[in-house]
GUKEMI-88602 format. One record per residue (C-alpha): x, y, z; residue number from 1. Coordinates in nm, 3 decimals. Each point is the difference from the previous one (the first is absolute). Example, Ala and Ser with C-alpha at 12.3 -4.5 7.8 and 13.67 -1.06 7.14 Angstrom:
2
R         u         v         w   num
R     1.230    -0.450     0.780     1
R     0.137     0.344    -0.066     2
END
This chain:
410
R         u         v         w   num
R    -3.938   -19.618     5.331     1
R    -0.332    -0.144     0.007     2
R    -0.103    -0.355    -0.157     3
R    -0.194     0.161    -0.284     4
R     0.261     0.213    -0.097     5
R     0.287    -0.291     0.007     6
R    -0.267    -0.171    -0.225     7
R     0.001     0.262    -0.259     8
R     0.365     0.073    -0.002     9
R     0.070    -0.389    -0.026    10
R    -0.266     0.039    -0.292    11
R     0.131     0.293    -0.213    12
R     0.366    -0.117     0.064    13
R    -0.099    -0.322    -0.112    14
R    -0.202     0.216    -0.299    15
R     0.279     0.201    -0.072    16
R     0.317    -0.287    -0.014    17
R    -0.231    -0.168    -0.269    18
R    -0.108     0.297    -0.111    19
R    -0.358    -0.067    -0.045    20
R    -0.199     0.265    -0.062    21
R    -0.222     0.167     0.257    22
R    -0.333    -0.031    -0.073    23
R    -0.144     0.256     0.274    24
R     0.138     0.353     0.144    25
R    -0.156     0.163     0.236    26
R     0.062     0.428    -0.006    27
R    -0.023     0.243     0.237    28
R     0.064     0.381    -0.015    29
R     0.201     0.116     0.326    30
R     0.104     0.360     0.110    31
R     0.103    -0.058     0.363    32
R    -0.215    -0.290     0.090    33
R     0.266    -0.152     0.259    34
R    -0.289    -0.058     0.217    35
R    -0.196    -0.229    -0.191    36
R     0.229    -0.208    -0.224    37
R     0.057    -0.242     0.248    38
R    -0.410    -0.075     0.015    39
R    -0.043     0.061    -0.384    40
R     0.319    -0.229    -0.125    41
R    -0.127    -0.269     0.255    42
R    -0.344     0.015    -0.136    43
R     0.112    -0.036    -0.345    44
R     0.261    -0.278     0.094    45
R    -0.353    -0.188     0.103    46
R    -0.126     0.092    -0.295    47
R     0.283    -0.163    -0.193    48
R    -0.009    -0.281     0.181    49
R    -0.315    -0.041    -0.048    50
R     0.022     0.034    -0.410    51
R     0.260    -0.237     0.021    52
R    -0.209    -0.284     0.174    53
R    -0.326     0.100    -0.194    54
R     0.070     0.091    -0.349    55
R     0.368    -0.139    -0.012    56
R     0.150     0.371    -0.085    57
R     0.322     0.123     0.131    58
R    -0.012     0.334     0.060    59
R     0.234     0.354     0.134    60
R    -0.077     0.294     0.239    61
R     0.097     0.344    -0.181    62
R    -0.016     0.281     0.196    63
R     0.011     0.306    -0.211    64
R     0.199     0.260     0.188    65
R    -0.099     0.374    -0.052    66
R     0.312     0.166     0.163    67
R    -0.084    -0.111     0.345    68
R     0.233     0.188     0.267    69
R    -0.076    -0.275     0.272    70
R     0.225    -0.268    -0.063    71
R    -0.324    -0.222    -0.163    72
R     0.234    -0.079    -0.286    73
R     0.267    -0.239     0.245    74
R    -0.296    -0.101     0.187    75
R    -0.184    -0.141    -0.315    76
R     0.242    -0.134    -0.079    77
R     0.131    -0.199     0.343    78
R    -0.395    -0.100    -0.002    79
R     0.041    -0.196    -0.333    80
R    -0.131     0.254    -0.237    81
R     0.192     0.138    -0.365    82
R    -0.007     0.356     0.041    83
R    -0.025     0.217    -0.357    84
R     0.102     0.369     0.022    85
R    -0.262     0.201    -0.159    86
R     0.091     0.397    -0.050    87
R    -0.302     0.121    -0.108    88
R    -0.203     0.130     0.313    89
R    -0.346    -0.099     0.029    90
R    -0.263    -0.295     0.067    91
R    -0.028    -0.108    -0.383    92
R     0.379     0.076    -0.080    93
R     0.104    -0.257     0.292    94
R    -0.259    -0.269    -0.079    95
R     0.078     0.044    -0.412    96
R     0.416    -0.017     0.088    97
R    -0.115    -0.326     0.231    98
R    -0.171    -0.184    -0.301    99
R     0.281     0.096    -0.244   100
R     0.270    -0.127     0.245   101
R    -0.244    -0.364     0.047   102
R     0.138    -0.311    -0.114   103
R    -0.356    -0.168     0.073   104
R    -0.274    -0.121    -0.294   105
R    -0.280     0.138     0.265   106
R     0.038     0.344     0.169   107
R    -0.151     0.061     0.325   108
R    -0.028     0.325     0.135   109
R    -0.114     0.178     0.348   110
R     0.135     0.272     0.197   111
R     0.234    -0.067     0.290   112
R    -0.195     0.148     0.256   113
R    -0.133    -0.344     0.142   114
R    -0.369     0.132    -0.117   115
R     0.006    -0.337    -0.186   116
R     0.041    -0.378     0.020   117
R     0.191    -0.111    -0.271   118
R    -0.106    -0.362     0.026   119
R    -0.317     0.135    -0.190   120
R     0.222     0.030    -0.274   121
R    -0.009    -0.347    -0.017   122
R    -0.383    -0.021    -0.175   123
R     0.135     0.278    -0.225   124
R     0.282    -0.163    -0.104   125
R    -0.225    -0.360    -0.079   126
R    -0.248     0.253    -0.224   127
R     0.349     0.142    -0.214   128
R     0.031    -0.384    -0.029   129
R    -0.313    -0.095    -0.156   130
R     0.080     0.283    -0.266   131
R    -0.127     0.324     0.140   132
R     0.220     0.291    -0.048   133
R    -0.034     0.241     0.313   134
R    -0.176    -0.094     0.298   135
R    -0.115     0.226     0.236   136
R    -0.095    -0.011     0.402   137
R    -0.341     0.105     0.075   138
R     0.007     0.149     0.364   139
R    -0.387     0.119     0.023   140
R    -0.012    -0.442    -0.055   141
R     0.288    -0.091     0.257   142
R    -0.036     0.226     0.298   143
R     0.115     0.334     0.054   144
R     0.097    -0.017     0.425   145
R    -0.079     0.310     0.213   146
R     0.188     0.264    -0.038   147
R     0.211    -0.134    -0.318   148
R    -0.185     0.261    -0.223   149
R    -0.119     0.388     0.062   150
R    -0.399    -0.024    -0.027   151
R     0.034     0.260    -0.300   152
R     0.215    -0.204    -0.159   153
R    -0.210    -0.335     0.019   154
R    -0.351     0.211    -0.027   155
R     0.072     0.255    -0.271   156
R     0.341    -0.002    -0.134   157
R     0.048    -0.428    -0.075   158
R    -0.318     0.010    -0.141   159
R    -0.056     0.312    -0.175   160
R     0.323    -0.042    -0.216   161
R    -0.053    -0.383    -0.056   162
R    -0.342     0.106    -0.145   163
R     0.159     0.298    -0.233   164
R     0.278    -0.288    -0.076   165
R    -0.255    -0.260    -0.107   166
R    -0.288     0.250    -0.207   167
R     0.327     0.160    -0.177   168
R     0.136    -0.343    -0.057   169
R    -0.210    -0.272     0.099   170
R     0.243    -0.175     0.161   171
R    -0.234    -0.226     0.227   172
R     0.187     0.027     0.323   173
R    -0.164     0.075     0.336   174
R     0.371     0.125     0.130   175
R     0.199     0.171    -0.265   176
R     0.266     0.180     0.242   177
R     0.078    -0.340     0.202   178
R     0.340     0.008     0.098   179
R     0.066    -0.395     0.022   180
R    -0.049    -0.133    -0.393   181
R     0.228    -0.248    -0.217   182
R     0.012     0.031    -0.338   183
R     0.240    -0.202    -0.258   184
R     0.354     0.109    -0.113   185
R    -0.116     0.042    -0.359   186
R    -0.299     0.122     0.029   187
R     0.132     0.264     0.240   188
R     0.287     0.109    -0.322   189
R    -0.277     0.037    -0.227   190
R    -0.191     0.268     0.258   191
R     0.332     0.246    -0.042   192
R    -0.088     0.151     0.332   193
R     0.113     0.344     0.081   194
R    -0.196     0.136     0.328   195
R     0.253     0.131     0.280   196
R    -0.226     0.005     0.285   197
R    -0.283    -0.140     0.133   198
R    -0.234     0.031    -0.345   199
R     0.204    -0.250    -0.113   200
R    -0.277    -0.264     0.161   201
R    -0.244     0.142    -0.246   202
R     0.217    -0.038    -0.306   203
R     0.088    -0.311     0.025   204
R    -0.383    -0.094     0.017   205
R    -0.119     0.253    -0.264   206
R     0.317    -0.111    -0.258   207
R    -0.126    -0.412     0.020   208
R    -0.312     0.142    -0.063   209
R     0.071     0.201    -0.312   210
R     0.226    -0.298    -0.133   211
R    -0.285    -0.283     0.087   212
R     0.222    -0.192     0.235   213
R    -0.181    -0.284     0.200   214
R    -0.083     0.139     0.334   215
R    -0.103    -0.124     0.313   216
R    -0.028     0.068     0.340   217
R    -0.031    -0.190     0.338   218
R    -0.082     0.109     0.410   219
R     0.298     0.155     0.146   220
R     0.024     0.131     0.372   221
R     0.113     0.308     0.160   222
R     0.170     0.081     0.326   223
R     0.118     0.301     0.189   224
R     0.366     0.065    -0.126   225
R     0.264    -0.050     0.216   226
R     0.180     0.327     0.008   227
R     0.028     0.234     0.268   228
R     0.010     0.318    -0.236   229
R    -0.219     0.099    -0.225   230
R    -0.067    -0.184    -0.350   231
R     0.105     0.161    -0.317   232
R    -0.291    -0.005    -0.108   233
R    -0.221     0.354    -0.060   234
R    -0.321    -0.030    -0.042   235
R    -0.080     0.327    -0.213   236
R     0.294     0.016    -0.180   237
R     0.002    -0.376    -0.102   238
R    -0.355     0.032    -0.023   239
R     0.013     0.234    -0.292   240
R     0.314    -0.141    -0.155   241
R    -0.229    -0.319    -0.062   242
R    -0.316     0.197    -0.157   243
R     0.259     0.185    -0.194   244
R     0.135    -0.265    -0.147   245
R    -0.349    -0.146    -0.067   246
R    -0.077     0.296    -0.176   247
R     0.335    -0.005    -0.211   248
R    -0.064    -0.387    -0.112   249
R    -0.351     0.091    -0.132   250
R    -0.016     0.150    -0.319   251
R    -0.397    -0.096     0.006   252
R    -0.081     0.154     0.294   253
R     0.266     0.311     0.009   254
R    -0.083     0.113    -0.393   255
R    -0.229    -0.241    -0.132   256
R    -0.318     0.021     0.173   257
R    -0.022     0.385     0.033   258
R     0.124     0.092    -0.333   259
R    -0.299    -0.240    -0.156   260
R    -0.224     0.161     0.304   261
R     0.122     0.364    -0.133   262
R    -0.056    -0.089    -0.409   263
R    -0.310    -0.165     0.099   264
R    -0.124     0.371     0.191   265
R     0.133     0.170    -0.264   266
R    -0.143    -0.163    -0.285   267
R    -0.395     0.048     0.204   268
R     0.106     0.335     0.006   269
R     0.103     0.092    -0.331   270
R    -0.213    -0.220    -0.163   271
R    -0.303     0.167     0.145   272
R     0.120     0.327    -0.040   273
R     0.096    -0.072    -0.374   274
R    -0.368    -0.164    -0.059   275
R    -0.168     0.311     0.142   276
R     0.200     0.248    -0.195   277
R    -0.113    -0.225    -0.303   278
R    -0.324     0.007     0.058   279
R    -0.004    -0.333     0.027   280
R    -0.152    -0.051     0.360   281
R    -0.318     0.238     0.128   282
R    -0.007     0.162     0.318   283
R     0.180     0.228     0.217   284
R     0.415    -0.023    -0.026   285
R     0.173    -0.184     0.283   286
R     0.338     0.063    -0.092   287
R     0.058     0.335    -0.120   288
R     0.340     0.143    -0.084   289
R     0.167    -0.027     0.349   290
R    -0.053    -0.380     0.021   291
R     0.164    -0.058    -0.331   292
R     0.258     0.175     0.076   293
R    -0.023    -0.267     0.342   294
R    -0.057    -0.282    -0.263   295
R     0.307     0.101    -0.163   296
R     0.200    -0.010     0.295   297
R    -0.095    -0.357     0.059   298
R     0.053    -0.161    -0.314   299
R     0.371     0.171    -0.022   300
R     0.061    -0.184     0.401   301
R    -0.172    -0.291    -0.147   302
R     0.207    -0.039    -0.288   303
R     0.286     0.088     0.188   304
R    -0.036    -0.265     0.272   305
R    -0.074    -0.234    -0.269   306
R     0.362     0.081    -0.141   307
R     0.160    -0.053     0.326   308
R    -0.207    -0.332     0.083   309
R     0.161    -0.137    -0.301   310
R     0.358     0.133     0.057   311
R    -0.043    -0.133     0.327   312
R    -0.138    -0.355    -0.098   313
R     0.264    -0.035    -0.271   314
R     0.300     0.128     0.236   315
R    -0.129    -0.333     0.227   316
R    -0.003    -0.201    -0.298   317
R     0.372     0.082    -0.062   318
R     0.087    -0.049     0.346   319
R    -0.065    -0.322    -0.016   320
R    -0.257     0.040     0.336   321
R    -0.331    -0.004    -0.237   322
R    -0.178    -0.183    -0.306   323
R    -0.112     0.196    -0.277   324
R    -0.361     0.029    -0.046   325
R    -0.190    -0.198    -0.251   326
R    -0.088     0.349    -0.169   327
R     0.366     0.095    -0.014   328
R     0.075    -0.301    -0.182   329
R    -0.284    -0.015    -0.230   330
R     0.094     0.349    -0.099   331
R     0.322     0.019     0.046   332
R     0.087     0.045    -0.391   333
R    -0.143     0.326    -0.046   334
R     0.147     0.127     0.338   335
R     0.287     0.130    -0.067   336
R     0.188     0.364    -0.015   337
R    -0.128     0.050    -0.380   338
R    -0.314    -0.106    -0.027   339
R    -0.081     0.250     0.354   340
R     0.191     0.287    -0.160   341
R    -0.241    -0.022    -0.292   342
R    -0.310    -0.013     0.250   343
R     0.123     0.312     0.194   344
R     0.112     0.196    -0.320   345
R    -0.362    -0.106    -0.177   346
R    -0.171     0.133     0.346   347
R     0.229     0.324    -0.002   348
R    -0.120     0.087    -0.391   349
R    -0.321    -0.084     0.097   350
R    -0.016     0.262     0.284   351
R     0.188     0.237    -0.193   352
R    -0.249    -0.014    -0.297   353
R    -0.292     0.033     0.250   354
R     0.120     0.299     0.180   355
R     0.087     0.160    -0.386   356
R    -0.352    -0.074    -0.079   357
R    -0.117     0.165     0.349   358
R     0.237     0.323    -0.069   359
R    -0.143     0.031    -0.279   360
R    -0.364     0.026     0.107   361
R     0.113     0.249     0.239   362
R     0.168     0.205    -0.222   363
R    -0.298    -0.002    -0.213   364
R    -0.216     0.123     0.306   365
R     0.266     0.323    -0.011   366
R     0.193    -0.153     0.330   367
R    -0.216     0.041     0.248   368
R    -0.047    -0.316     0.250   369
R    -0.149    -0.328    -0.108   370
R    -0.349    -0.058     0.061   371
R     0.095    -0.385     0.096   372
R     0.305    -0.079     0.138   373
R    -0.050    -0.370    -0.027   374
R     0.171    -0.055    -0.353   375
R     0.323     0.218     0.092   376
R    -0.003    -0.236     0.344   377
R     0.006    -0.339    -0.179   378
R     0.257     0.126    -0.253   379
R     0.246     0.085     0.267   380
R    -0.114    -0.296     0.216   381
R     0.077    -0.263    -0.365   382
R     0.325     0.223    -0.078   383
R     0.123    -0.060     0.385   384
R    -0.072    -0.361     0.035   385
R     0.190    -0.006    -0.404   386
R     0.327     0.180     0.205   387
R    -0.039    -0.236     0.287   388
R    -0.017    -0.328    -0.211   389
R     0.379     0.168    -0.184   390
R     0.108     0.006     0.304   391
R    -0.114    -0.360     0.136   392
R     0.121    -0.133    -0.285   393
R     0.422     0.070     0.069   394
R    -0.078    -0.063     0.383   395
R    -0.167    -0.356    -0.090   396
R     0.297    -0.063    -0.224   397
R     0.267     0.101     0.198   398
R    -0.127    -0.260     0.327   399
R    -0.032    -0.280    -0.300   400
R     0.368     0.027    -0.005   401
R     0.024     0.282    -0.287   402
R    -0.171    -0.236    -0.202   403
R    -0.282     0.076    -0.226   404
R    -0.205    -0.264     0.077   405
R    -0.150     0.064     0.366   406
R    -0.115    -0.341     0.065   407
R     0.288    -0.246     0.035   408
R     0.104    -0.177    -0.282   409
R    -0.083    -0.397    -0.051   410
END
C-alpha cells in the first residue's frame, strides 16, 4: 500500500468515525478497466491529497462500475476506492449512477482510461468554490499529447459539434464534450440527466445552459489511454448520438427557424400572387397558380413547426431542464386549450365560408374549372392550418400535464 493511499484511508476513516461529511468525490465509469485503475485511483488519491492540503476538503474515490467481468470491482476496491454498481449499460448511465451514489458537495468526473490527470480537478474544484456551478476542462487550452486523440476527432468532430453546441445554445465553451469536468451535487439534481452513452457530455453542457447555471471552464490535458484494447468509444455512432441530441434540445433551431423561414416564403408568395390577382400590383405575374399552391404548402409546415416548437419548448419547461420564455409568460393567460380551440374552430368557419363562396362562383360558371385557382388554394390552405391548430391544441394540453393552461402555472 503506497503512502498516499495510507493517507487517504487514515483520512476517510478518520472522516467516516466522525462522520463528517465529504466534501469532494471523484467518479469514474468502468467496464473492465483492470488495467488502469491502479494509475487512475493513484492519480486521484494525489488529487485528494492535494484538495486536502489546498482547499482543506476531504474528499472519496467512486468508481462507478458498469458490469465489469474483470474483477475491477475487488480491485477498486483493495486500491481504496467505493465501488457503486450501476445496471444501466452505457457511458452516461455509469457516470449518472456514480453522481447519485456520491456522498461529496463537489463532483468530479473523468473516464478511467488514464487519458486524464485528475489533479487538474483541483482548479475545478476551487472555481465550484467561489460559486460556479459546473466547471468544465478545456483540452484545445491544456494540451492534447500525440496520439491521445484521432485527427478527425480533434480537427472536425471536437470542433464541429462544440460549434453546433454553442450557436444552438450559446453555451461559451471552447470544449463541450471534455470528459474530465466537476460540477456541484445540487446543481447536478437540478440538470435531471438522462443520456446512456456518450451524448451524455453534451447534455450535461446544453441542460446548465438552458437553466442559466454559472459556467466555467479551465485548461485540461490529454494523454494516450492506457488500455491495450480498443476504447469504447465510436466515433460515428457517438458522433451522431451527440448532434442528435443537439437537435432534440433545440426547439429554435429544429422547428423554430424553418417554420418562420417557410411562413415568411409563403406569405412573399401568396401575397404577391393575391396582389396581382387584385389588380393591385402592374406587371407580369410571378406566382401563378402552381406557386400558391407551393405557398400553401409552406405556411401549413410553417404553422405546423410552429406548433411543435411550442410543444417542444413547453414539454422542457415541465421537465424542469428549461425556463419559459418571456413571451410564454407574458402570454401565458390566453394560452390555454379554450382560447386555441376557438382560434382553430374561427379559422375552420372561415375556410369553410370561403370555399362556399368559391363553389358557388363555380357553380354559377355551369361547373366548368375555375379561371383562378388562387382563392380555392388559400381557403383550403386557412381551413388546414384551422384543423392543425384543433389538433395542437389537445397535444399542447396533454404535455402541460392535461391541464388547460399550457404554460405552467405561477
Amino acid at each position: 500500500m503506497g503512502i498516499q493511499q495510507q493517507l487517504f484511508q487514515e483520512q476517510t476513516g478518520r472522516a467516516a468515525a466522525s462522520g463528517d461529511a465529504v466534501d469532494v468525490t471523484i467518479v469514474m465509469p468502468c467496464l473492465n478497466e483492470i488495467q488502469s485503475l491502479p494509475h487512475c485511483i493513484g492519480n486521484a488519491l494525489q488529487a485528494l491529497v492535494r484538495i486536502r492540503t489546498e482547499l482543506g476538503m476531504s474528499g472519496e474515490i467512486v468508481i462507478a462500475d458498469n458490469g465489469s467481468t474483470d474483477g475491477s470491482q475487488a480491485f477498486a476496491i483493495e486500491l481504496g476506492a467505493r465501488v457503486v454498481p450501476v445496471a444501466d449499460r452505457g457511458y452516461g448511465a455509469a457516470l449518472i449512477g456514480g453522481c447519485h451514489g456520491a456522498a461529496g458537495t463537489y463532483i468530479v468526473m473523468g473516464d478511467c482510461d488514464g487519458s486524464y490527470d485528475f489533479t487538474e480537478g483541483v482548479a475545478m474544484v476551487a472555481e465550484l468554490a467561489k460559486g460556479h456551478d459546473l466547471c468544465m476542462g478545456n483540452r484545445f487550452r491544456g494540451g492534447i499529447a500525440p496520439g491521445a486523440m484521432p485527427w478527425k476527432n480533434r480537427h472536425i468532430g471536437n470542433p464541429a459539434l462544440t460549434g453546433l453546441l454553442n450557436l444552438f445554445f450559446r453555451t461559451g465553451m471552447g470544449d463541450a464534450h471534455c470528459g474530465l469536468r466537476a460540477i456541484r451535487r445540487d446543481a447536478f439534481e437540478r440538470l435531471n440527466l438522462s443520456g446512456s452513452g456518450m451524448e451524455f457530455a453534451s447534455e450535461m453542457v446544453i441542460k446548465a445552459a438552458l437553466l442559466k447555471l454559472d459556467m466555467v471552464e479551465v485548461p485540461a490535458t490529454l494523454s494516450p489511454d492506457l488500455r491495450q484494447r480498443a476504447p469504447h468509444l465510436r466515433p460515428w455512432r457517438d458522433g451522431w448520438r451527440h448532434l442528435r441530441y443537439l437537435f432534440m434540445l433545440s426547439p429554435t433551431w429544429v422547428f423554430g427557424v424553418p417554420g418562420l423561414v417557410a411562413l415568411v416564403l409563403a406569405a412573399i408568395i401568396l401575397g404577391t400572387a393575391t396582389a396581382q390577382s387584385m389588380g393591385l400590383v402592374a406587371g407580369p405575374r410571378f406566382f401563378g397558380a402552381s406557386w400558391s399552391v407551393v405557398g400553401a404548402f409552406l405556411a401549413t409546415c410553417g404553422h405546423f413547426c410552429l406548433l411543435c416548437a411550442a410543444a417542444m419548448h413547453l414539454h422542457g419547461v415541465r421537465s424542469g431542464y428549461r425556463r419559459l420564455r418571456p413571451m410564454f409568460a407574458r402570454f401565458a393567460p390566453v394560452l390555454t386549450l379554450e382560447h386555441t380551440l376557438m382560434a382553430g374552430g374561427a379559422l375552420v368557419v372561415l375556410s369553410m365560408g370561403a370555399l362556399g363562396v368559391v363553389g358557388t362562383e363555380w357553380a354559377n360558371d355551369g361547373f366548368t374549372a375555375l379561371d383562378d385557382i388562387l382563392p380555392l388554394v388559400v381557403s383550403v390552405m386557412i381551413g388546414a392550418i384551422g384543423v392543425q391548430t384543433l389538433v395542437g391544441a389537445f397535444l399542447l394540453a396533454i404535455i402541460a400535464g392535461n391541464d388547460n393552461r399550457f404554460a405552467p402555472r405561477g
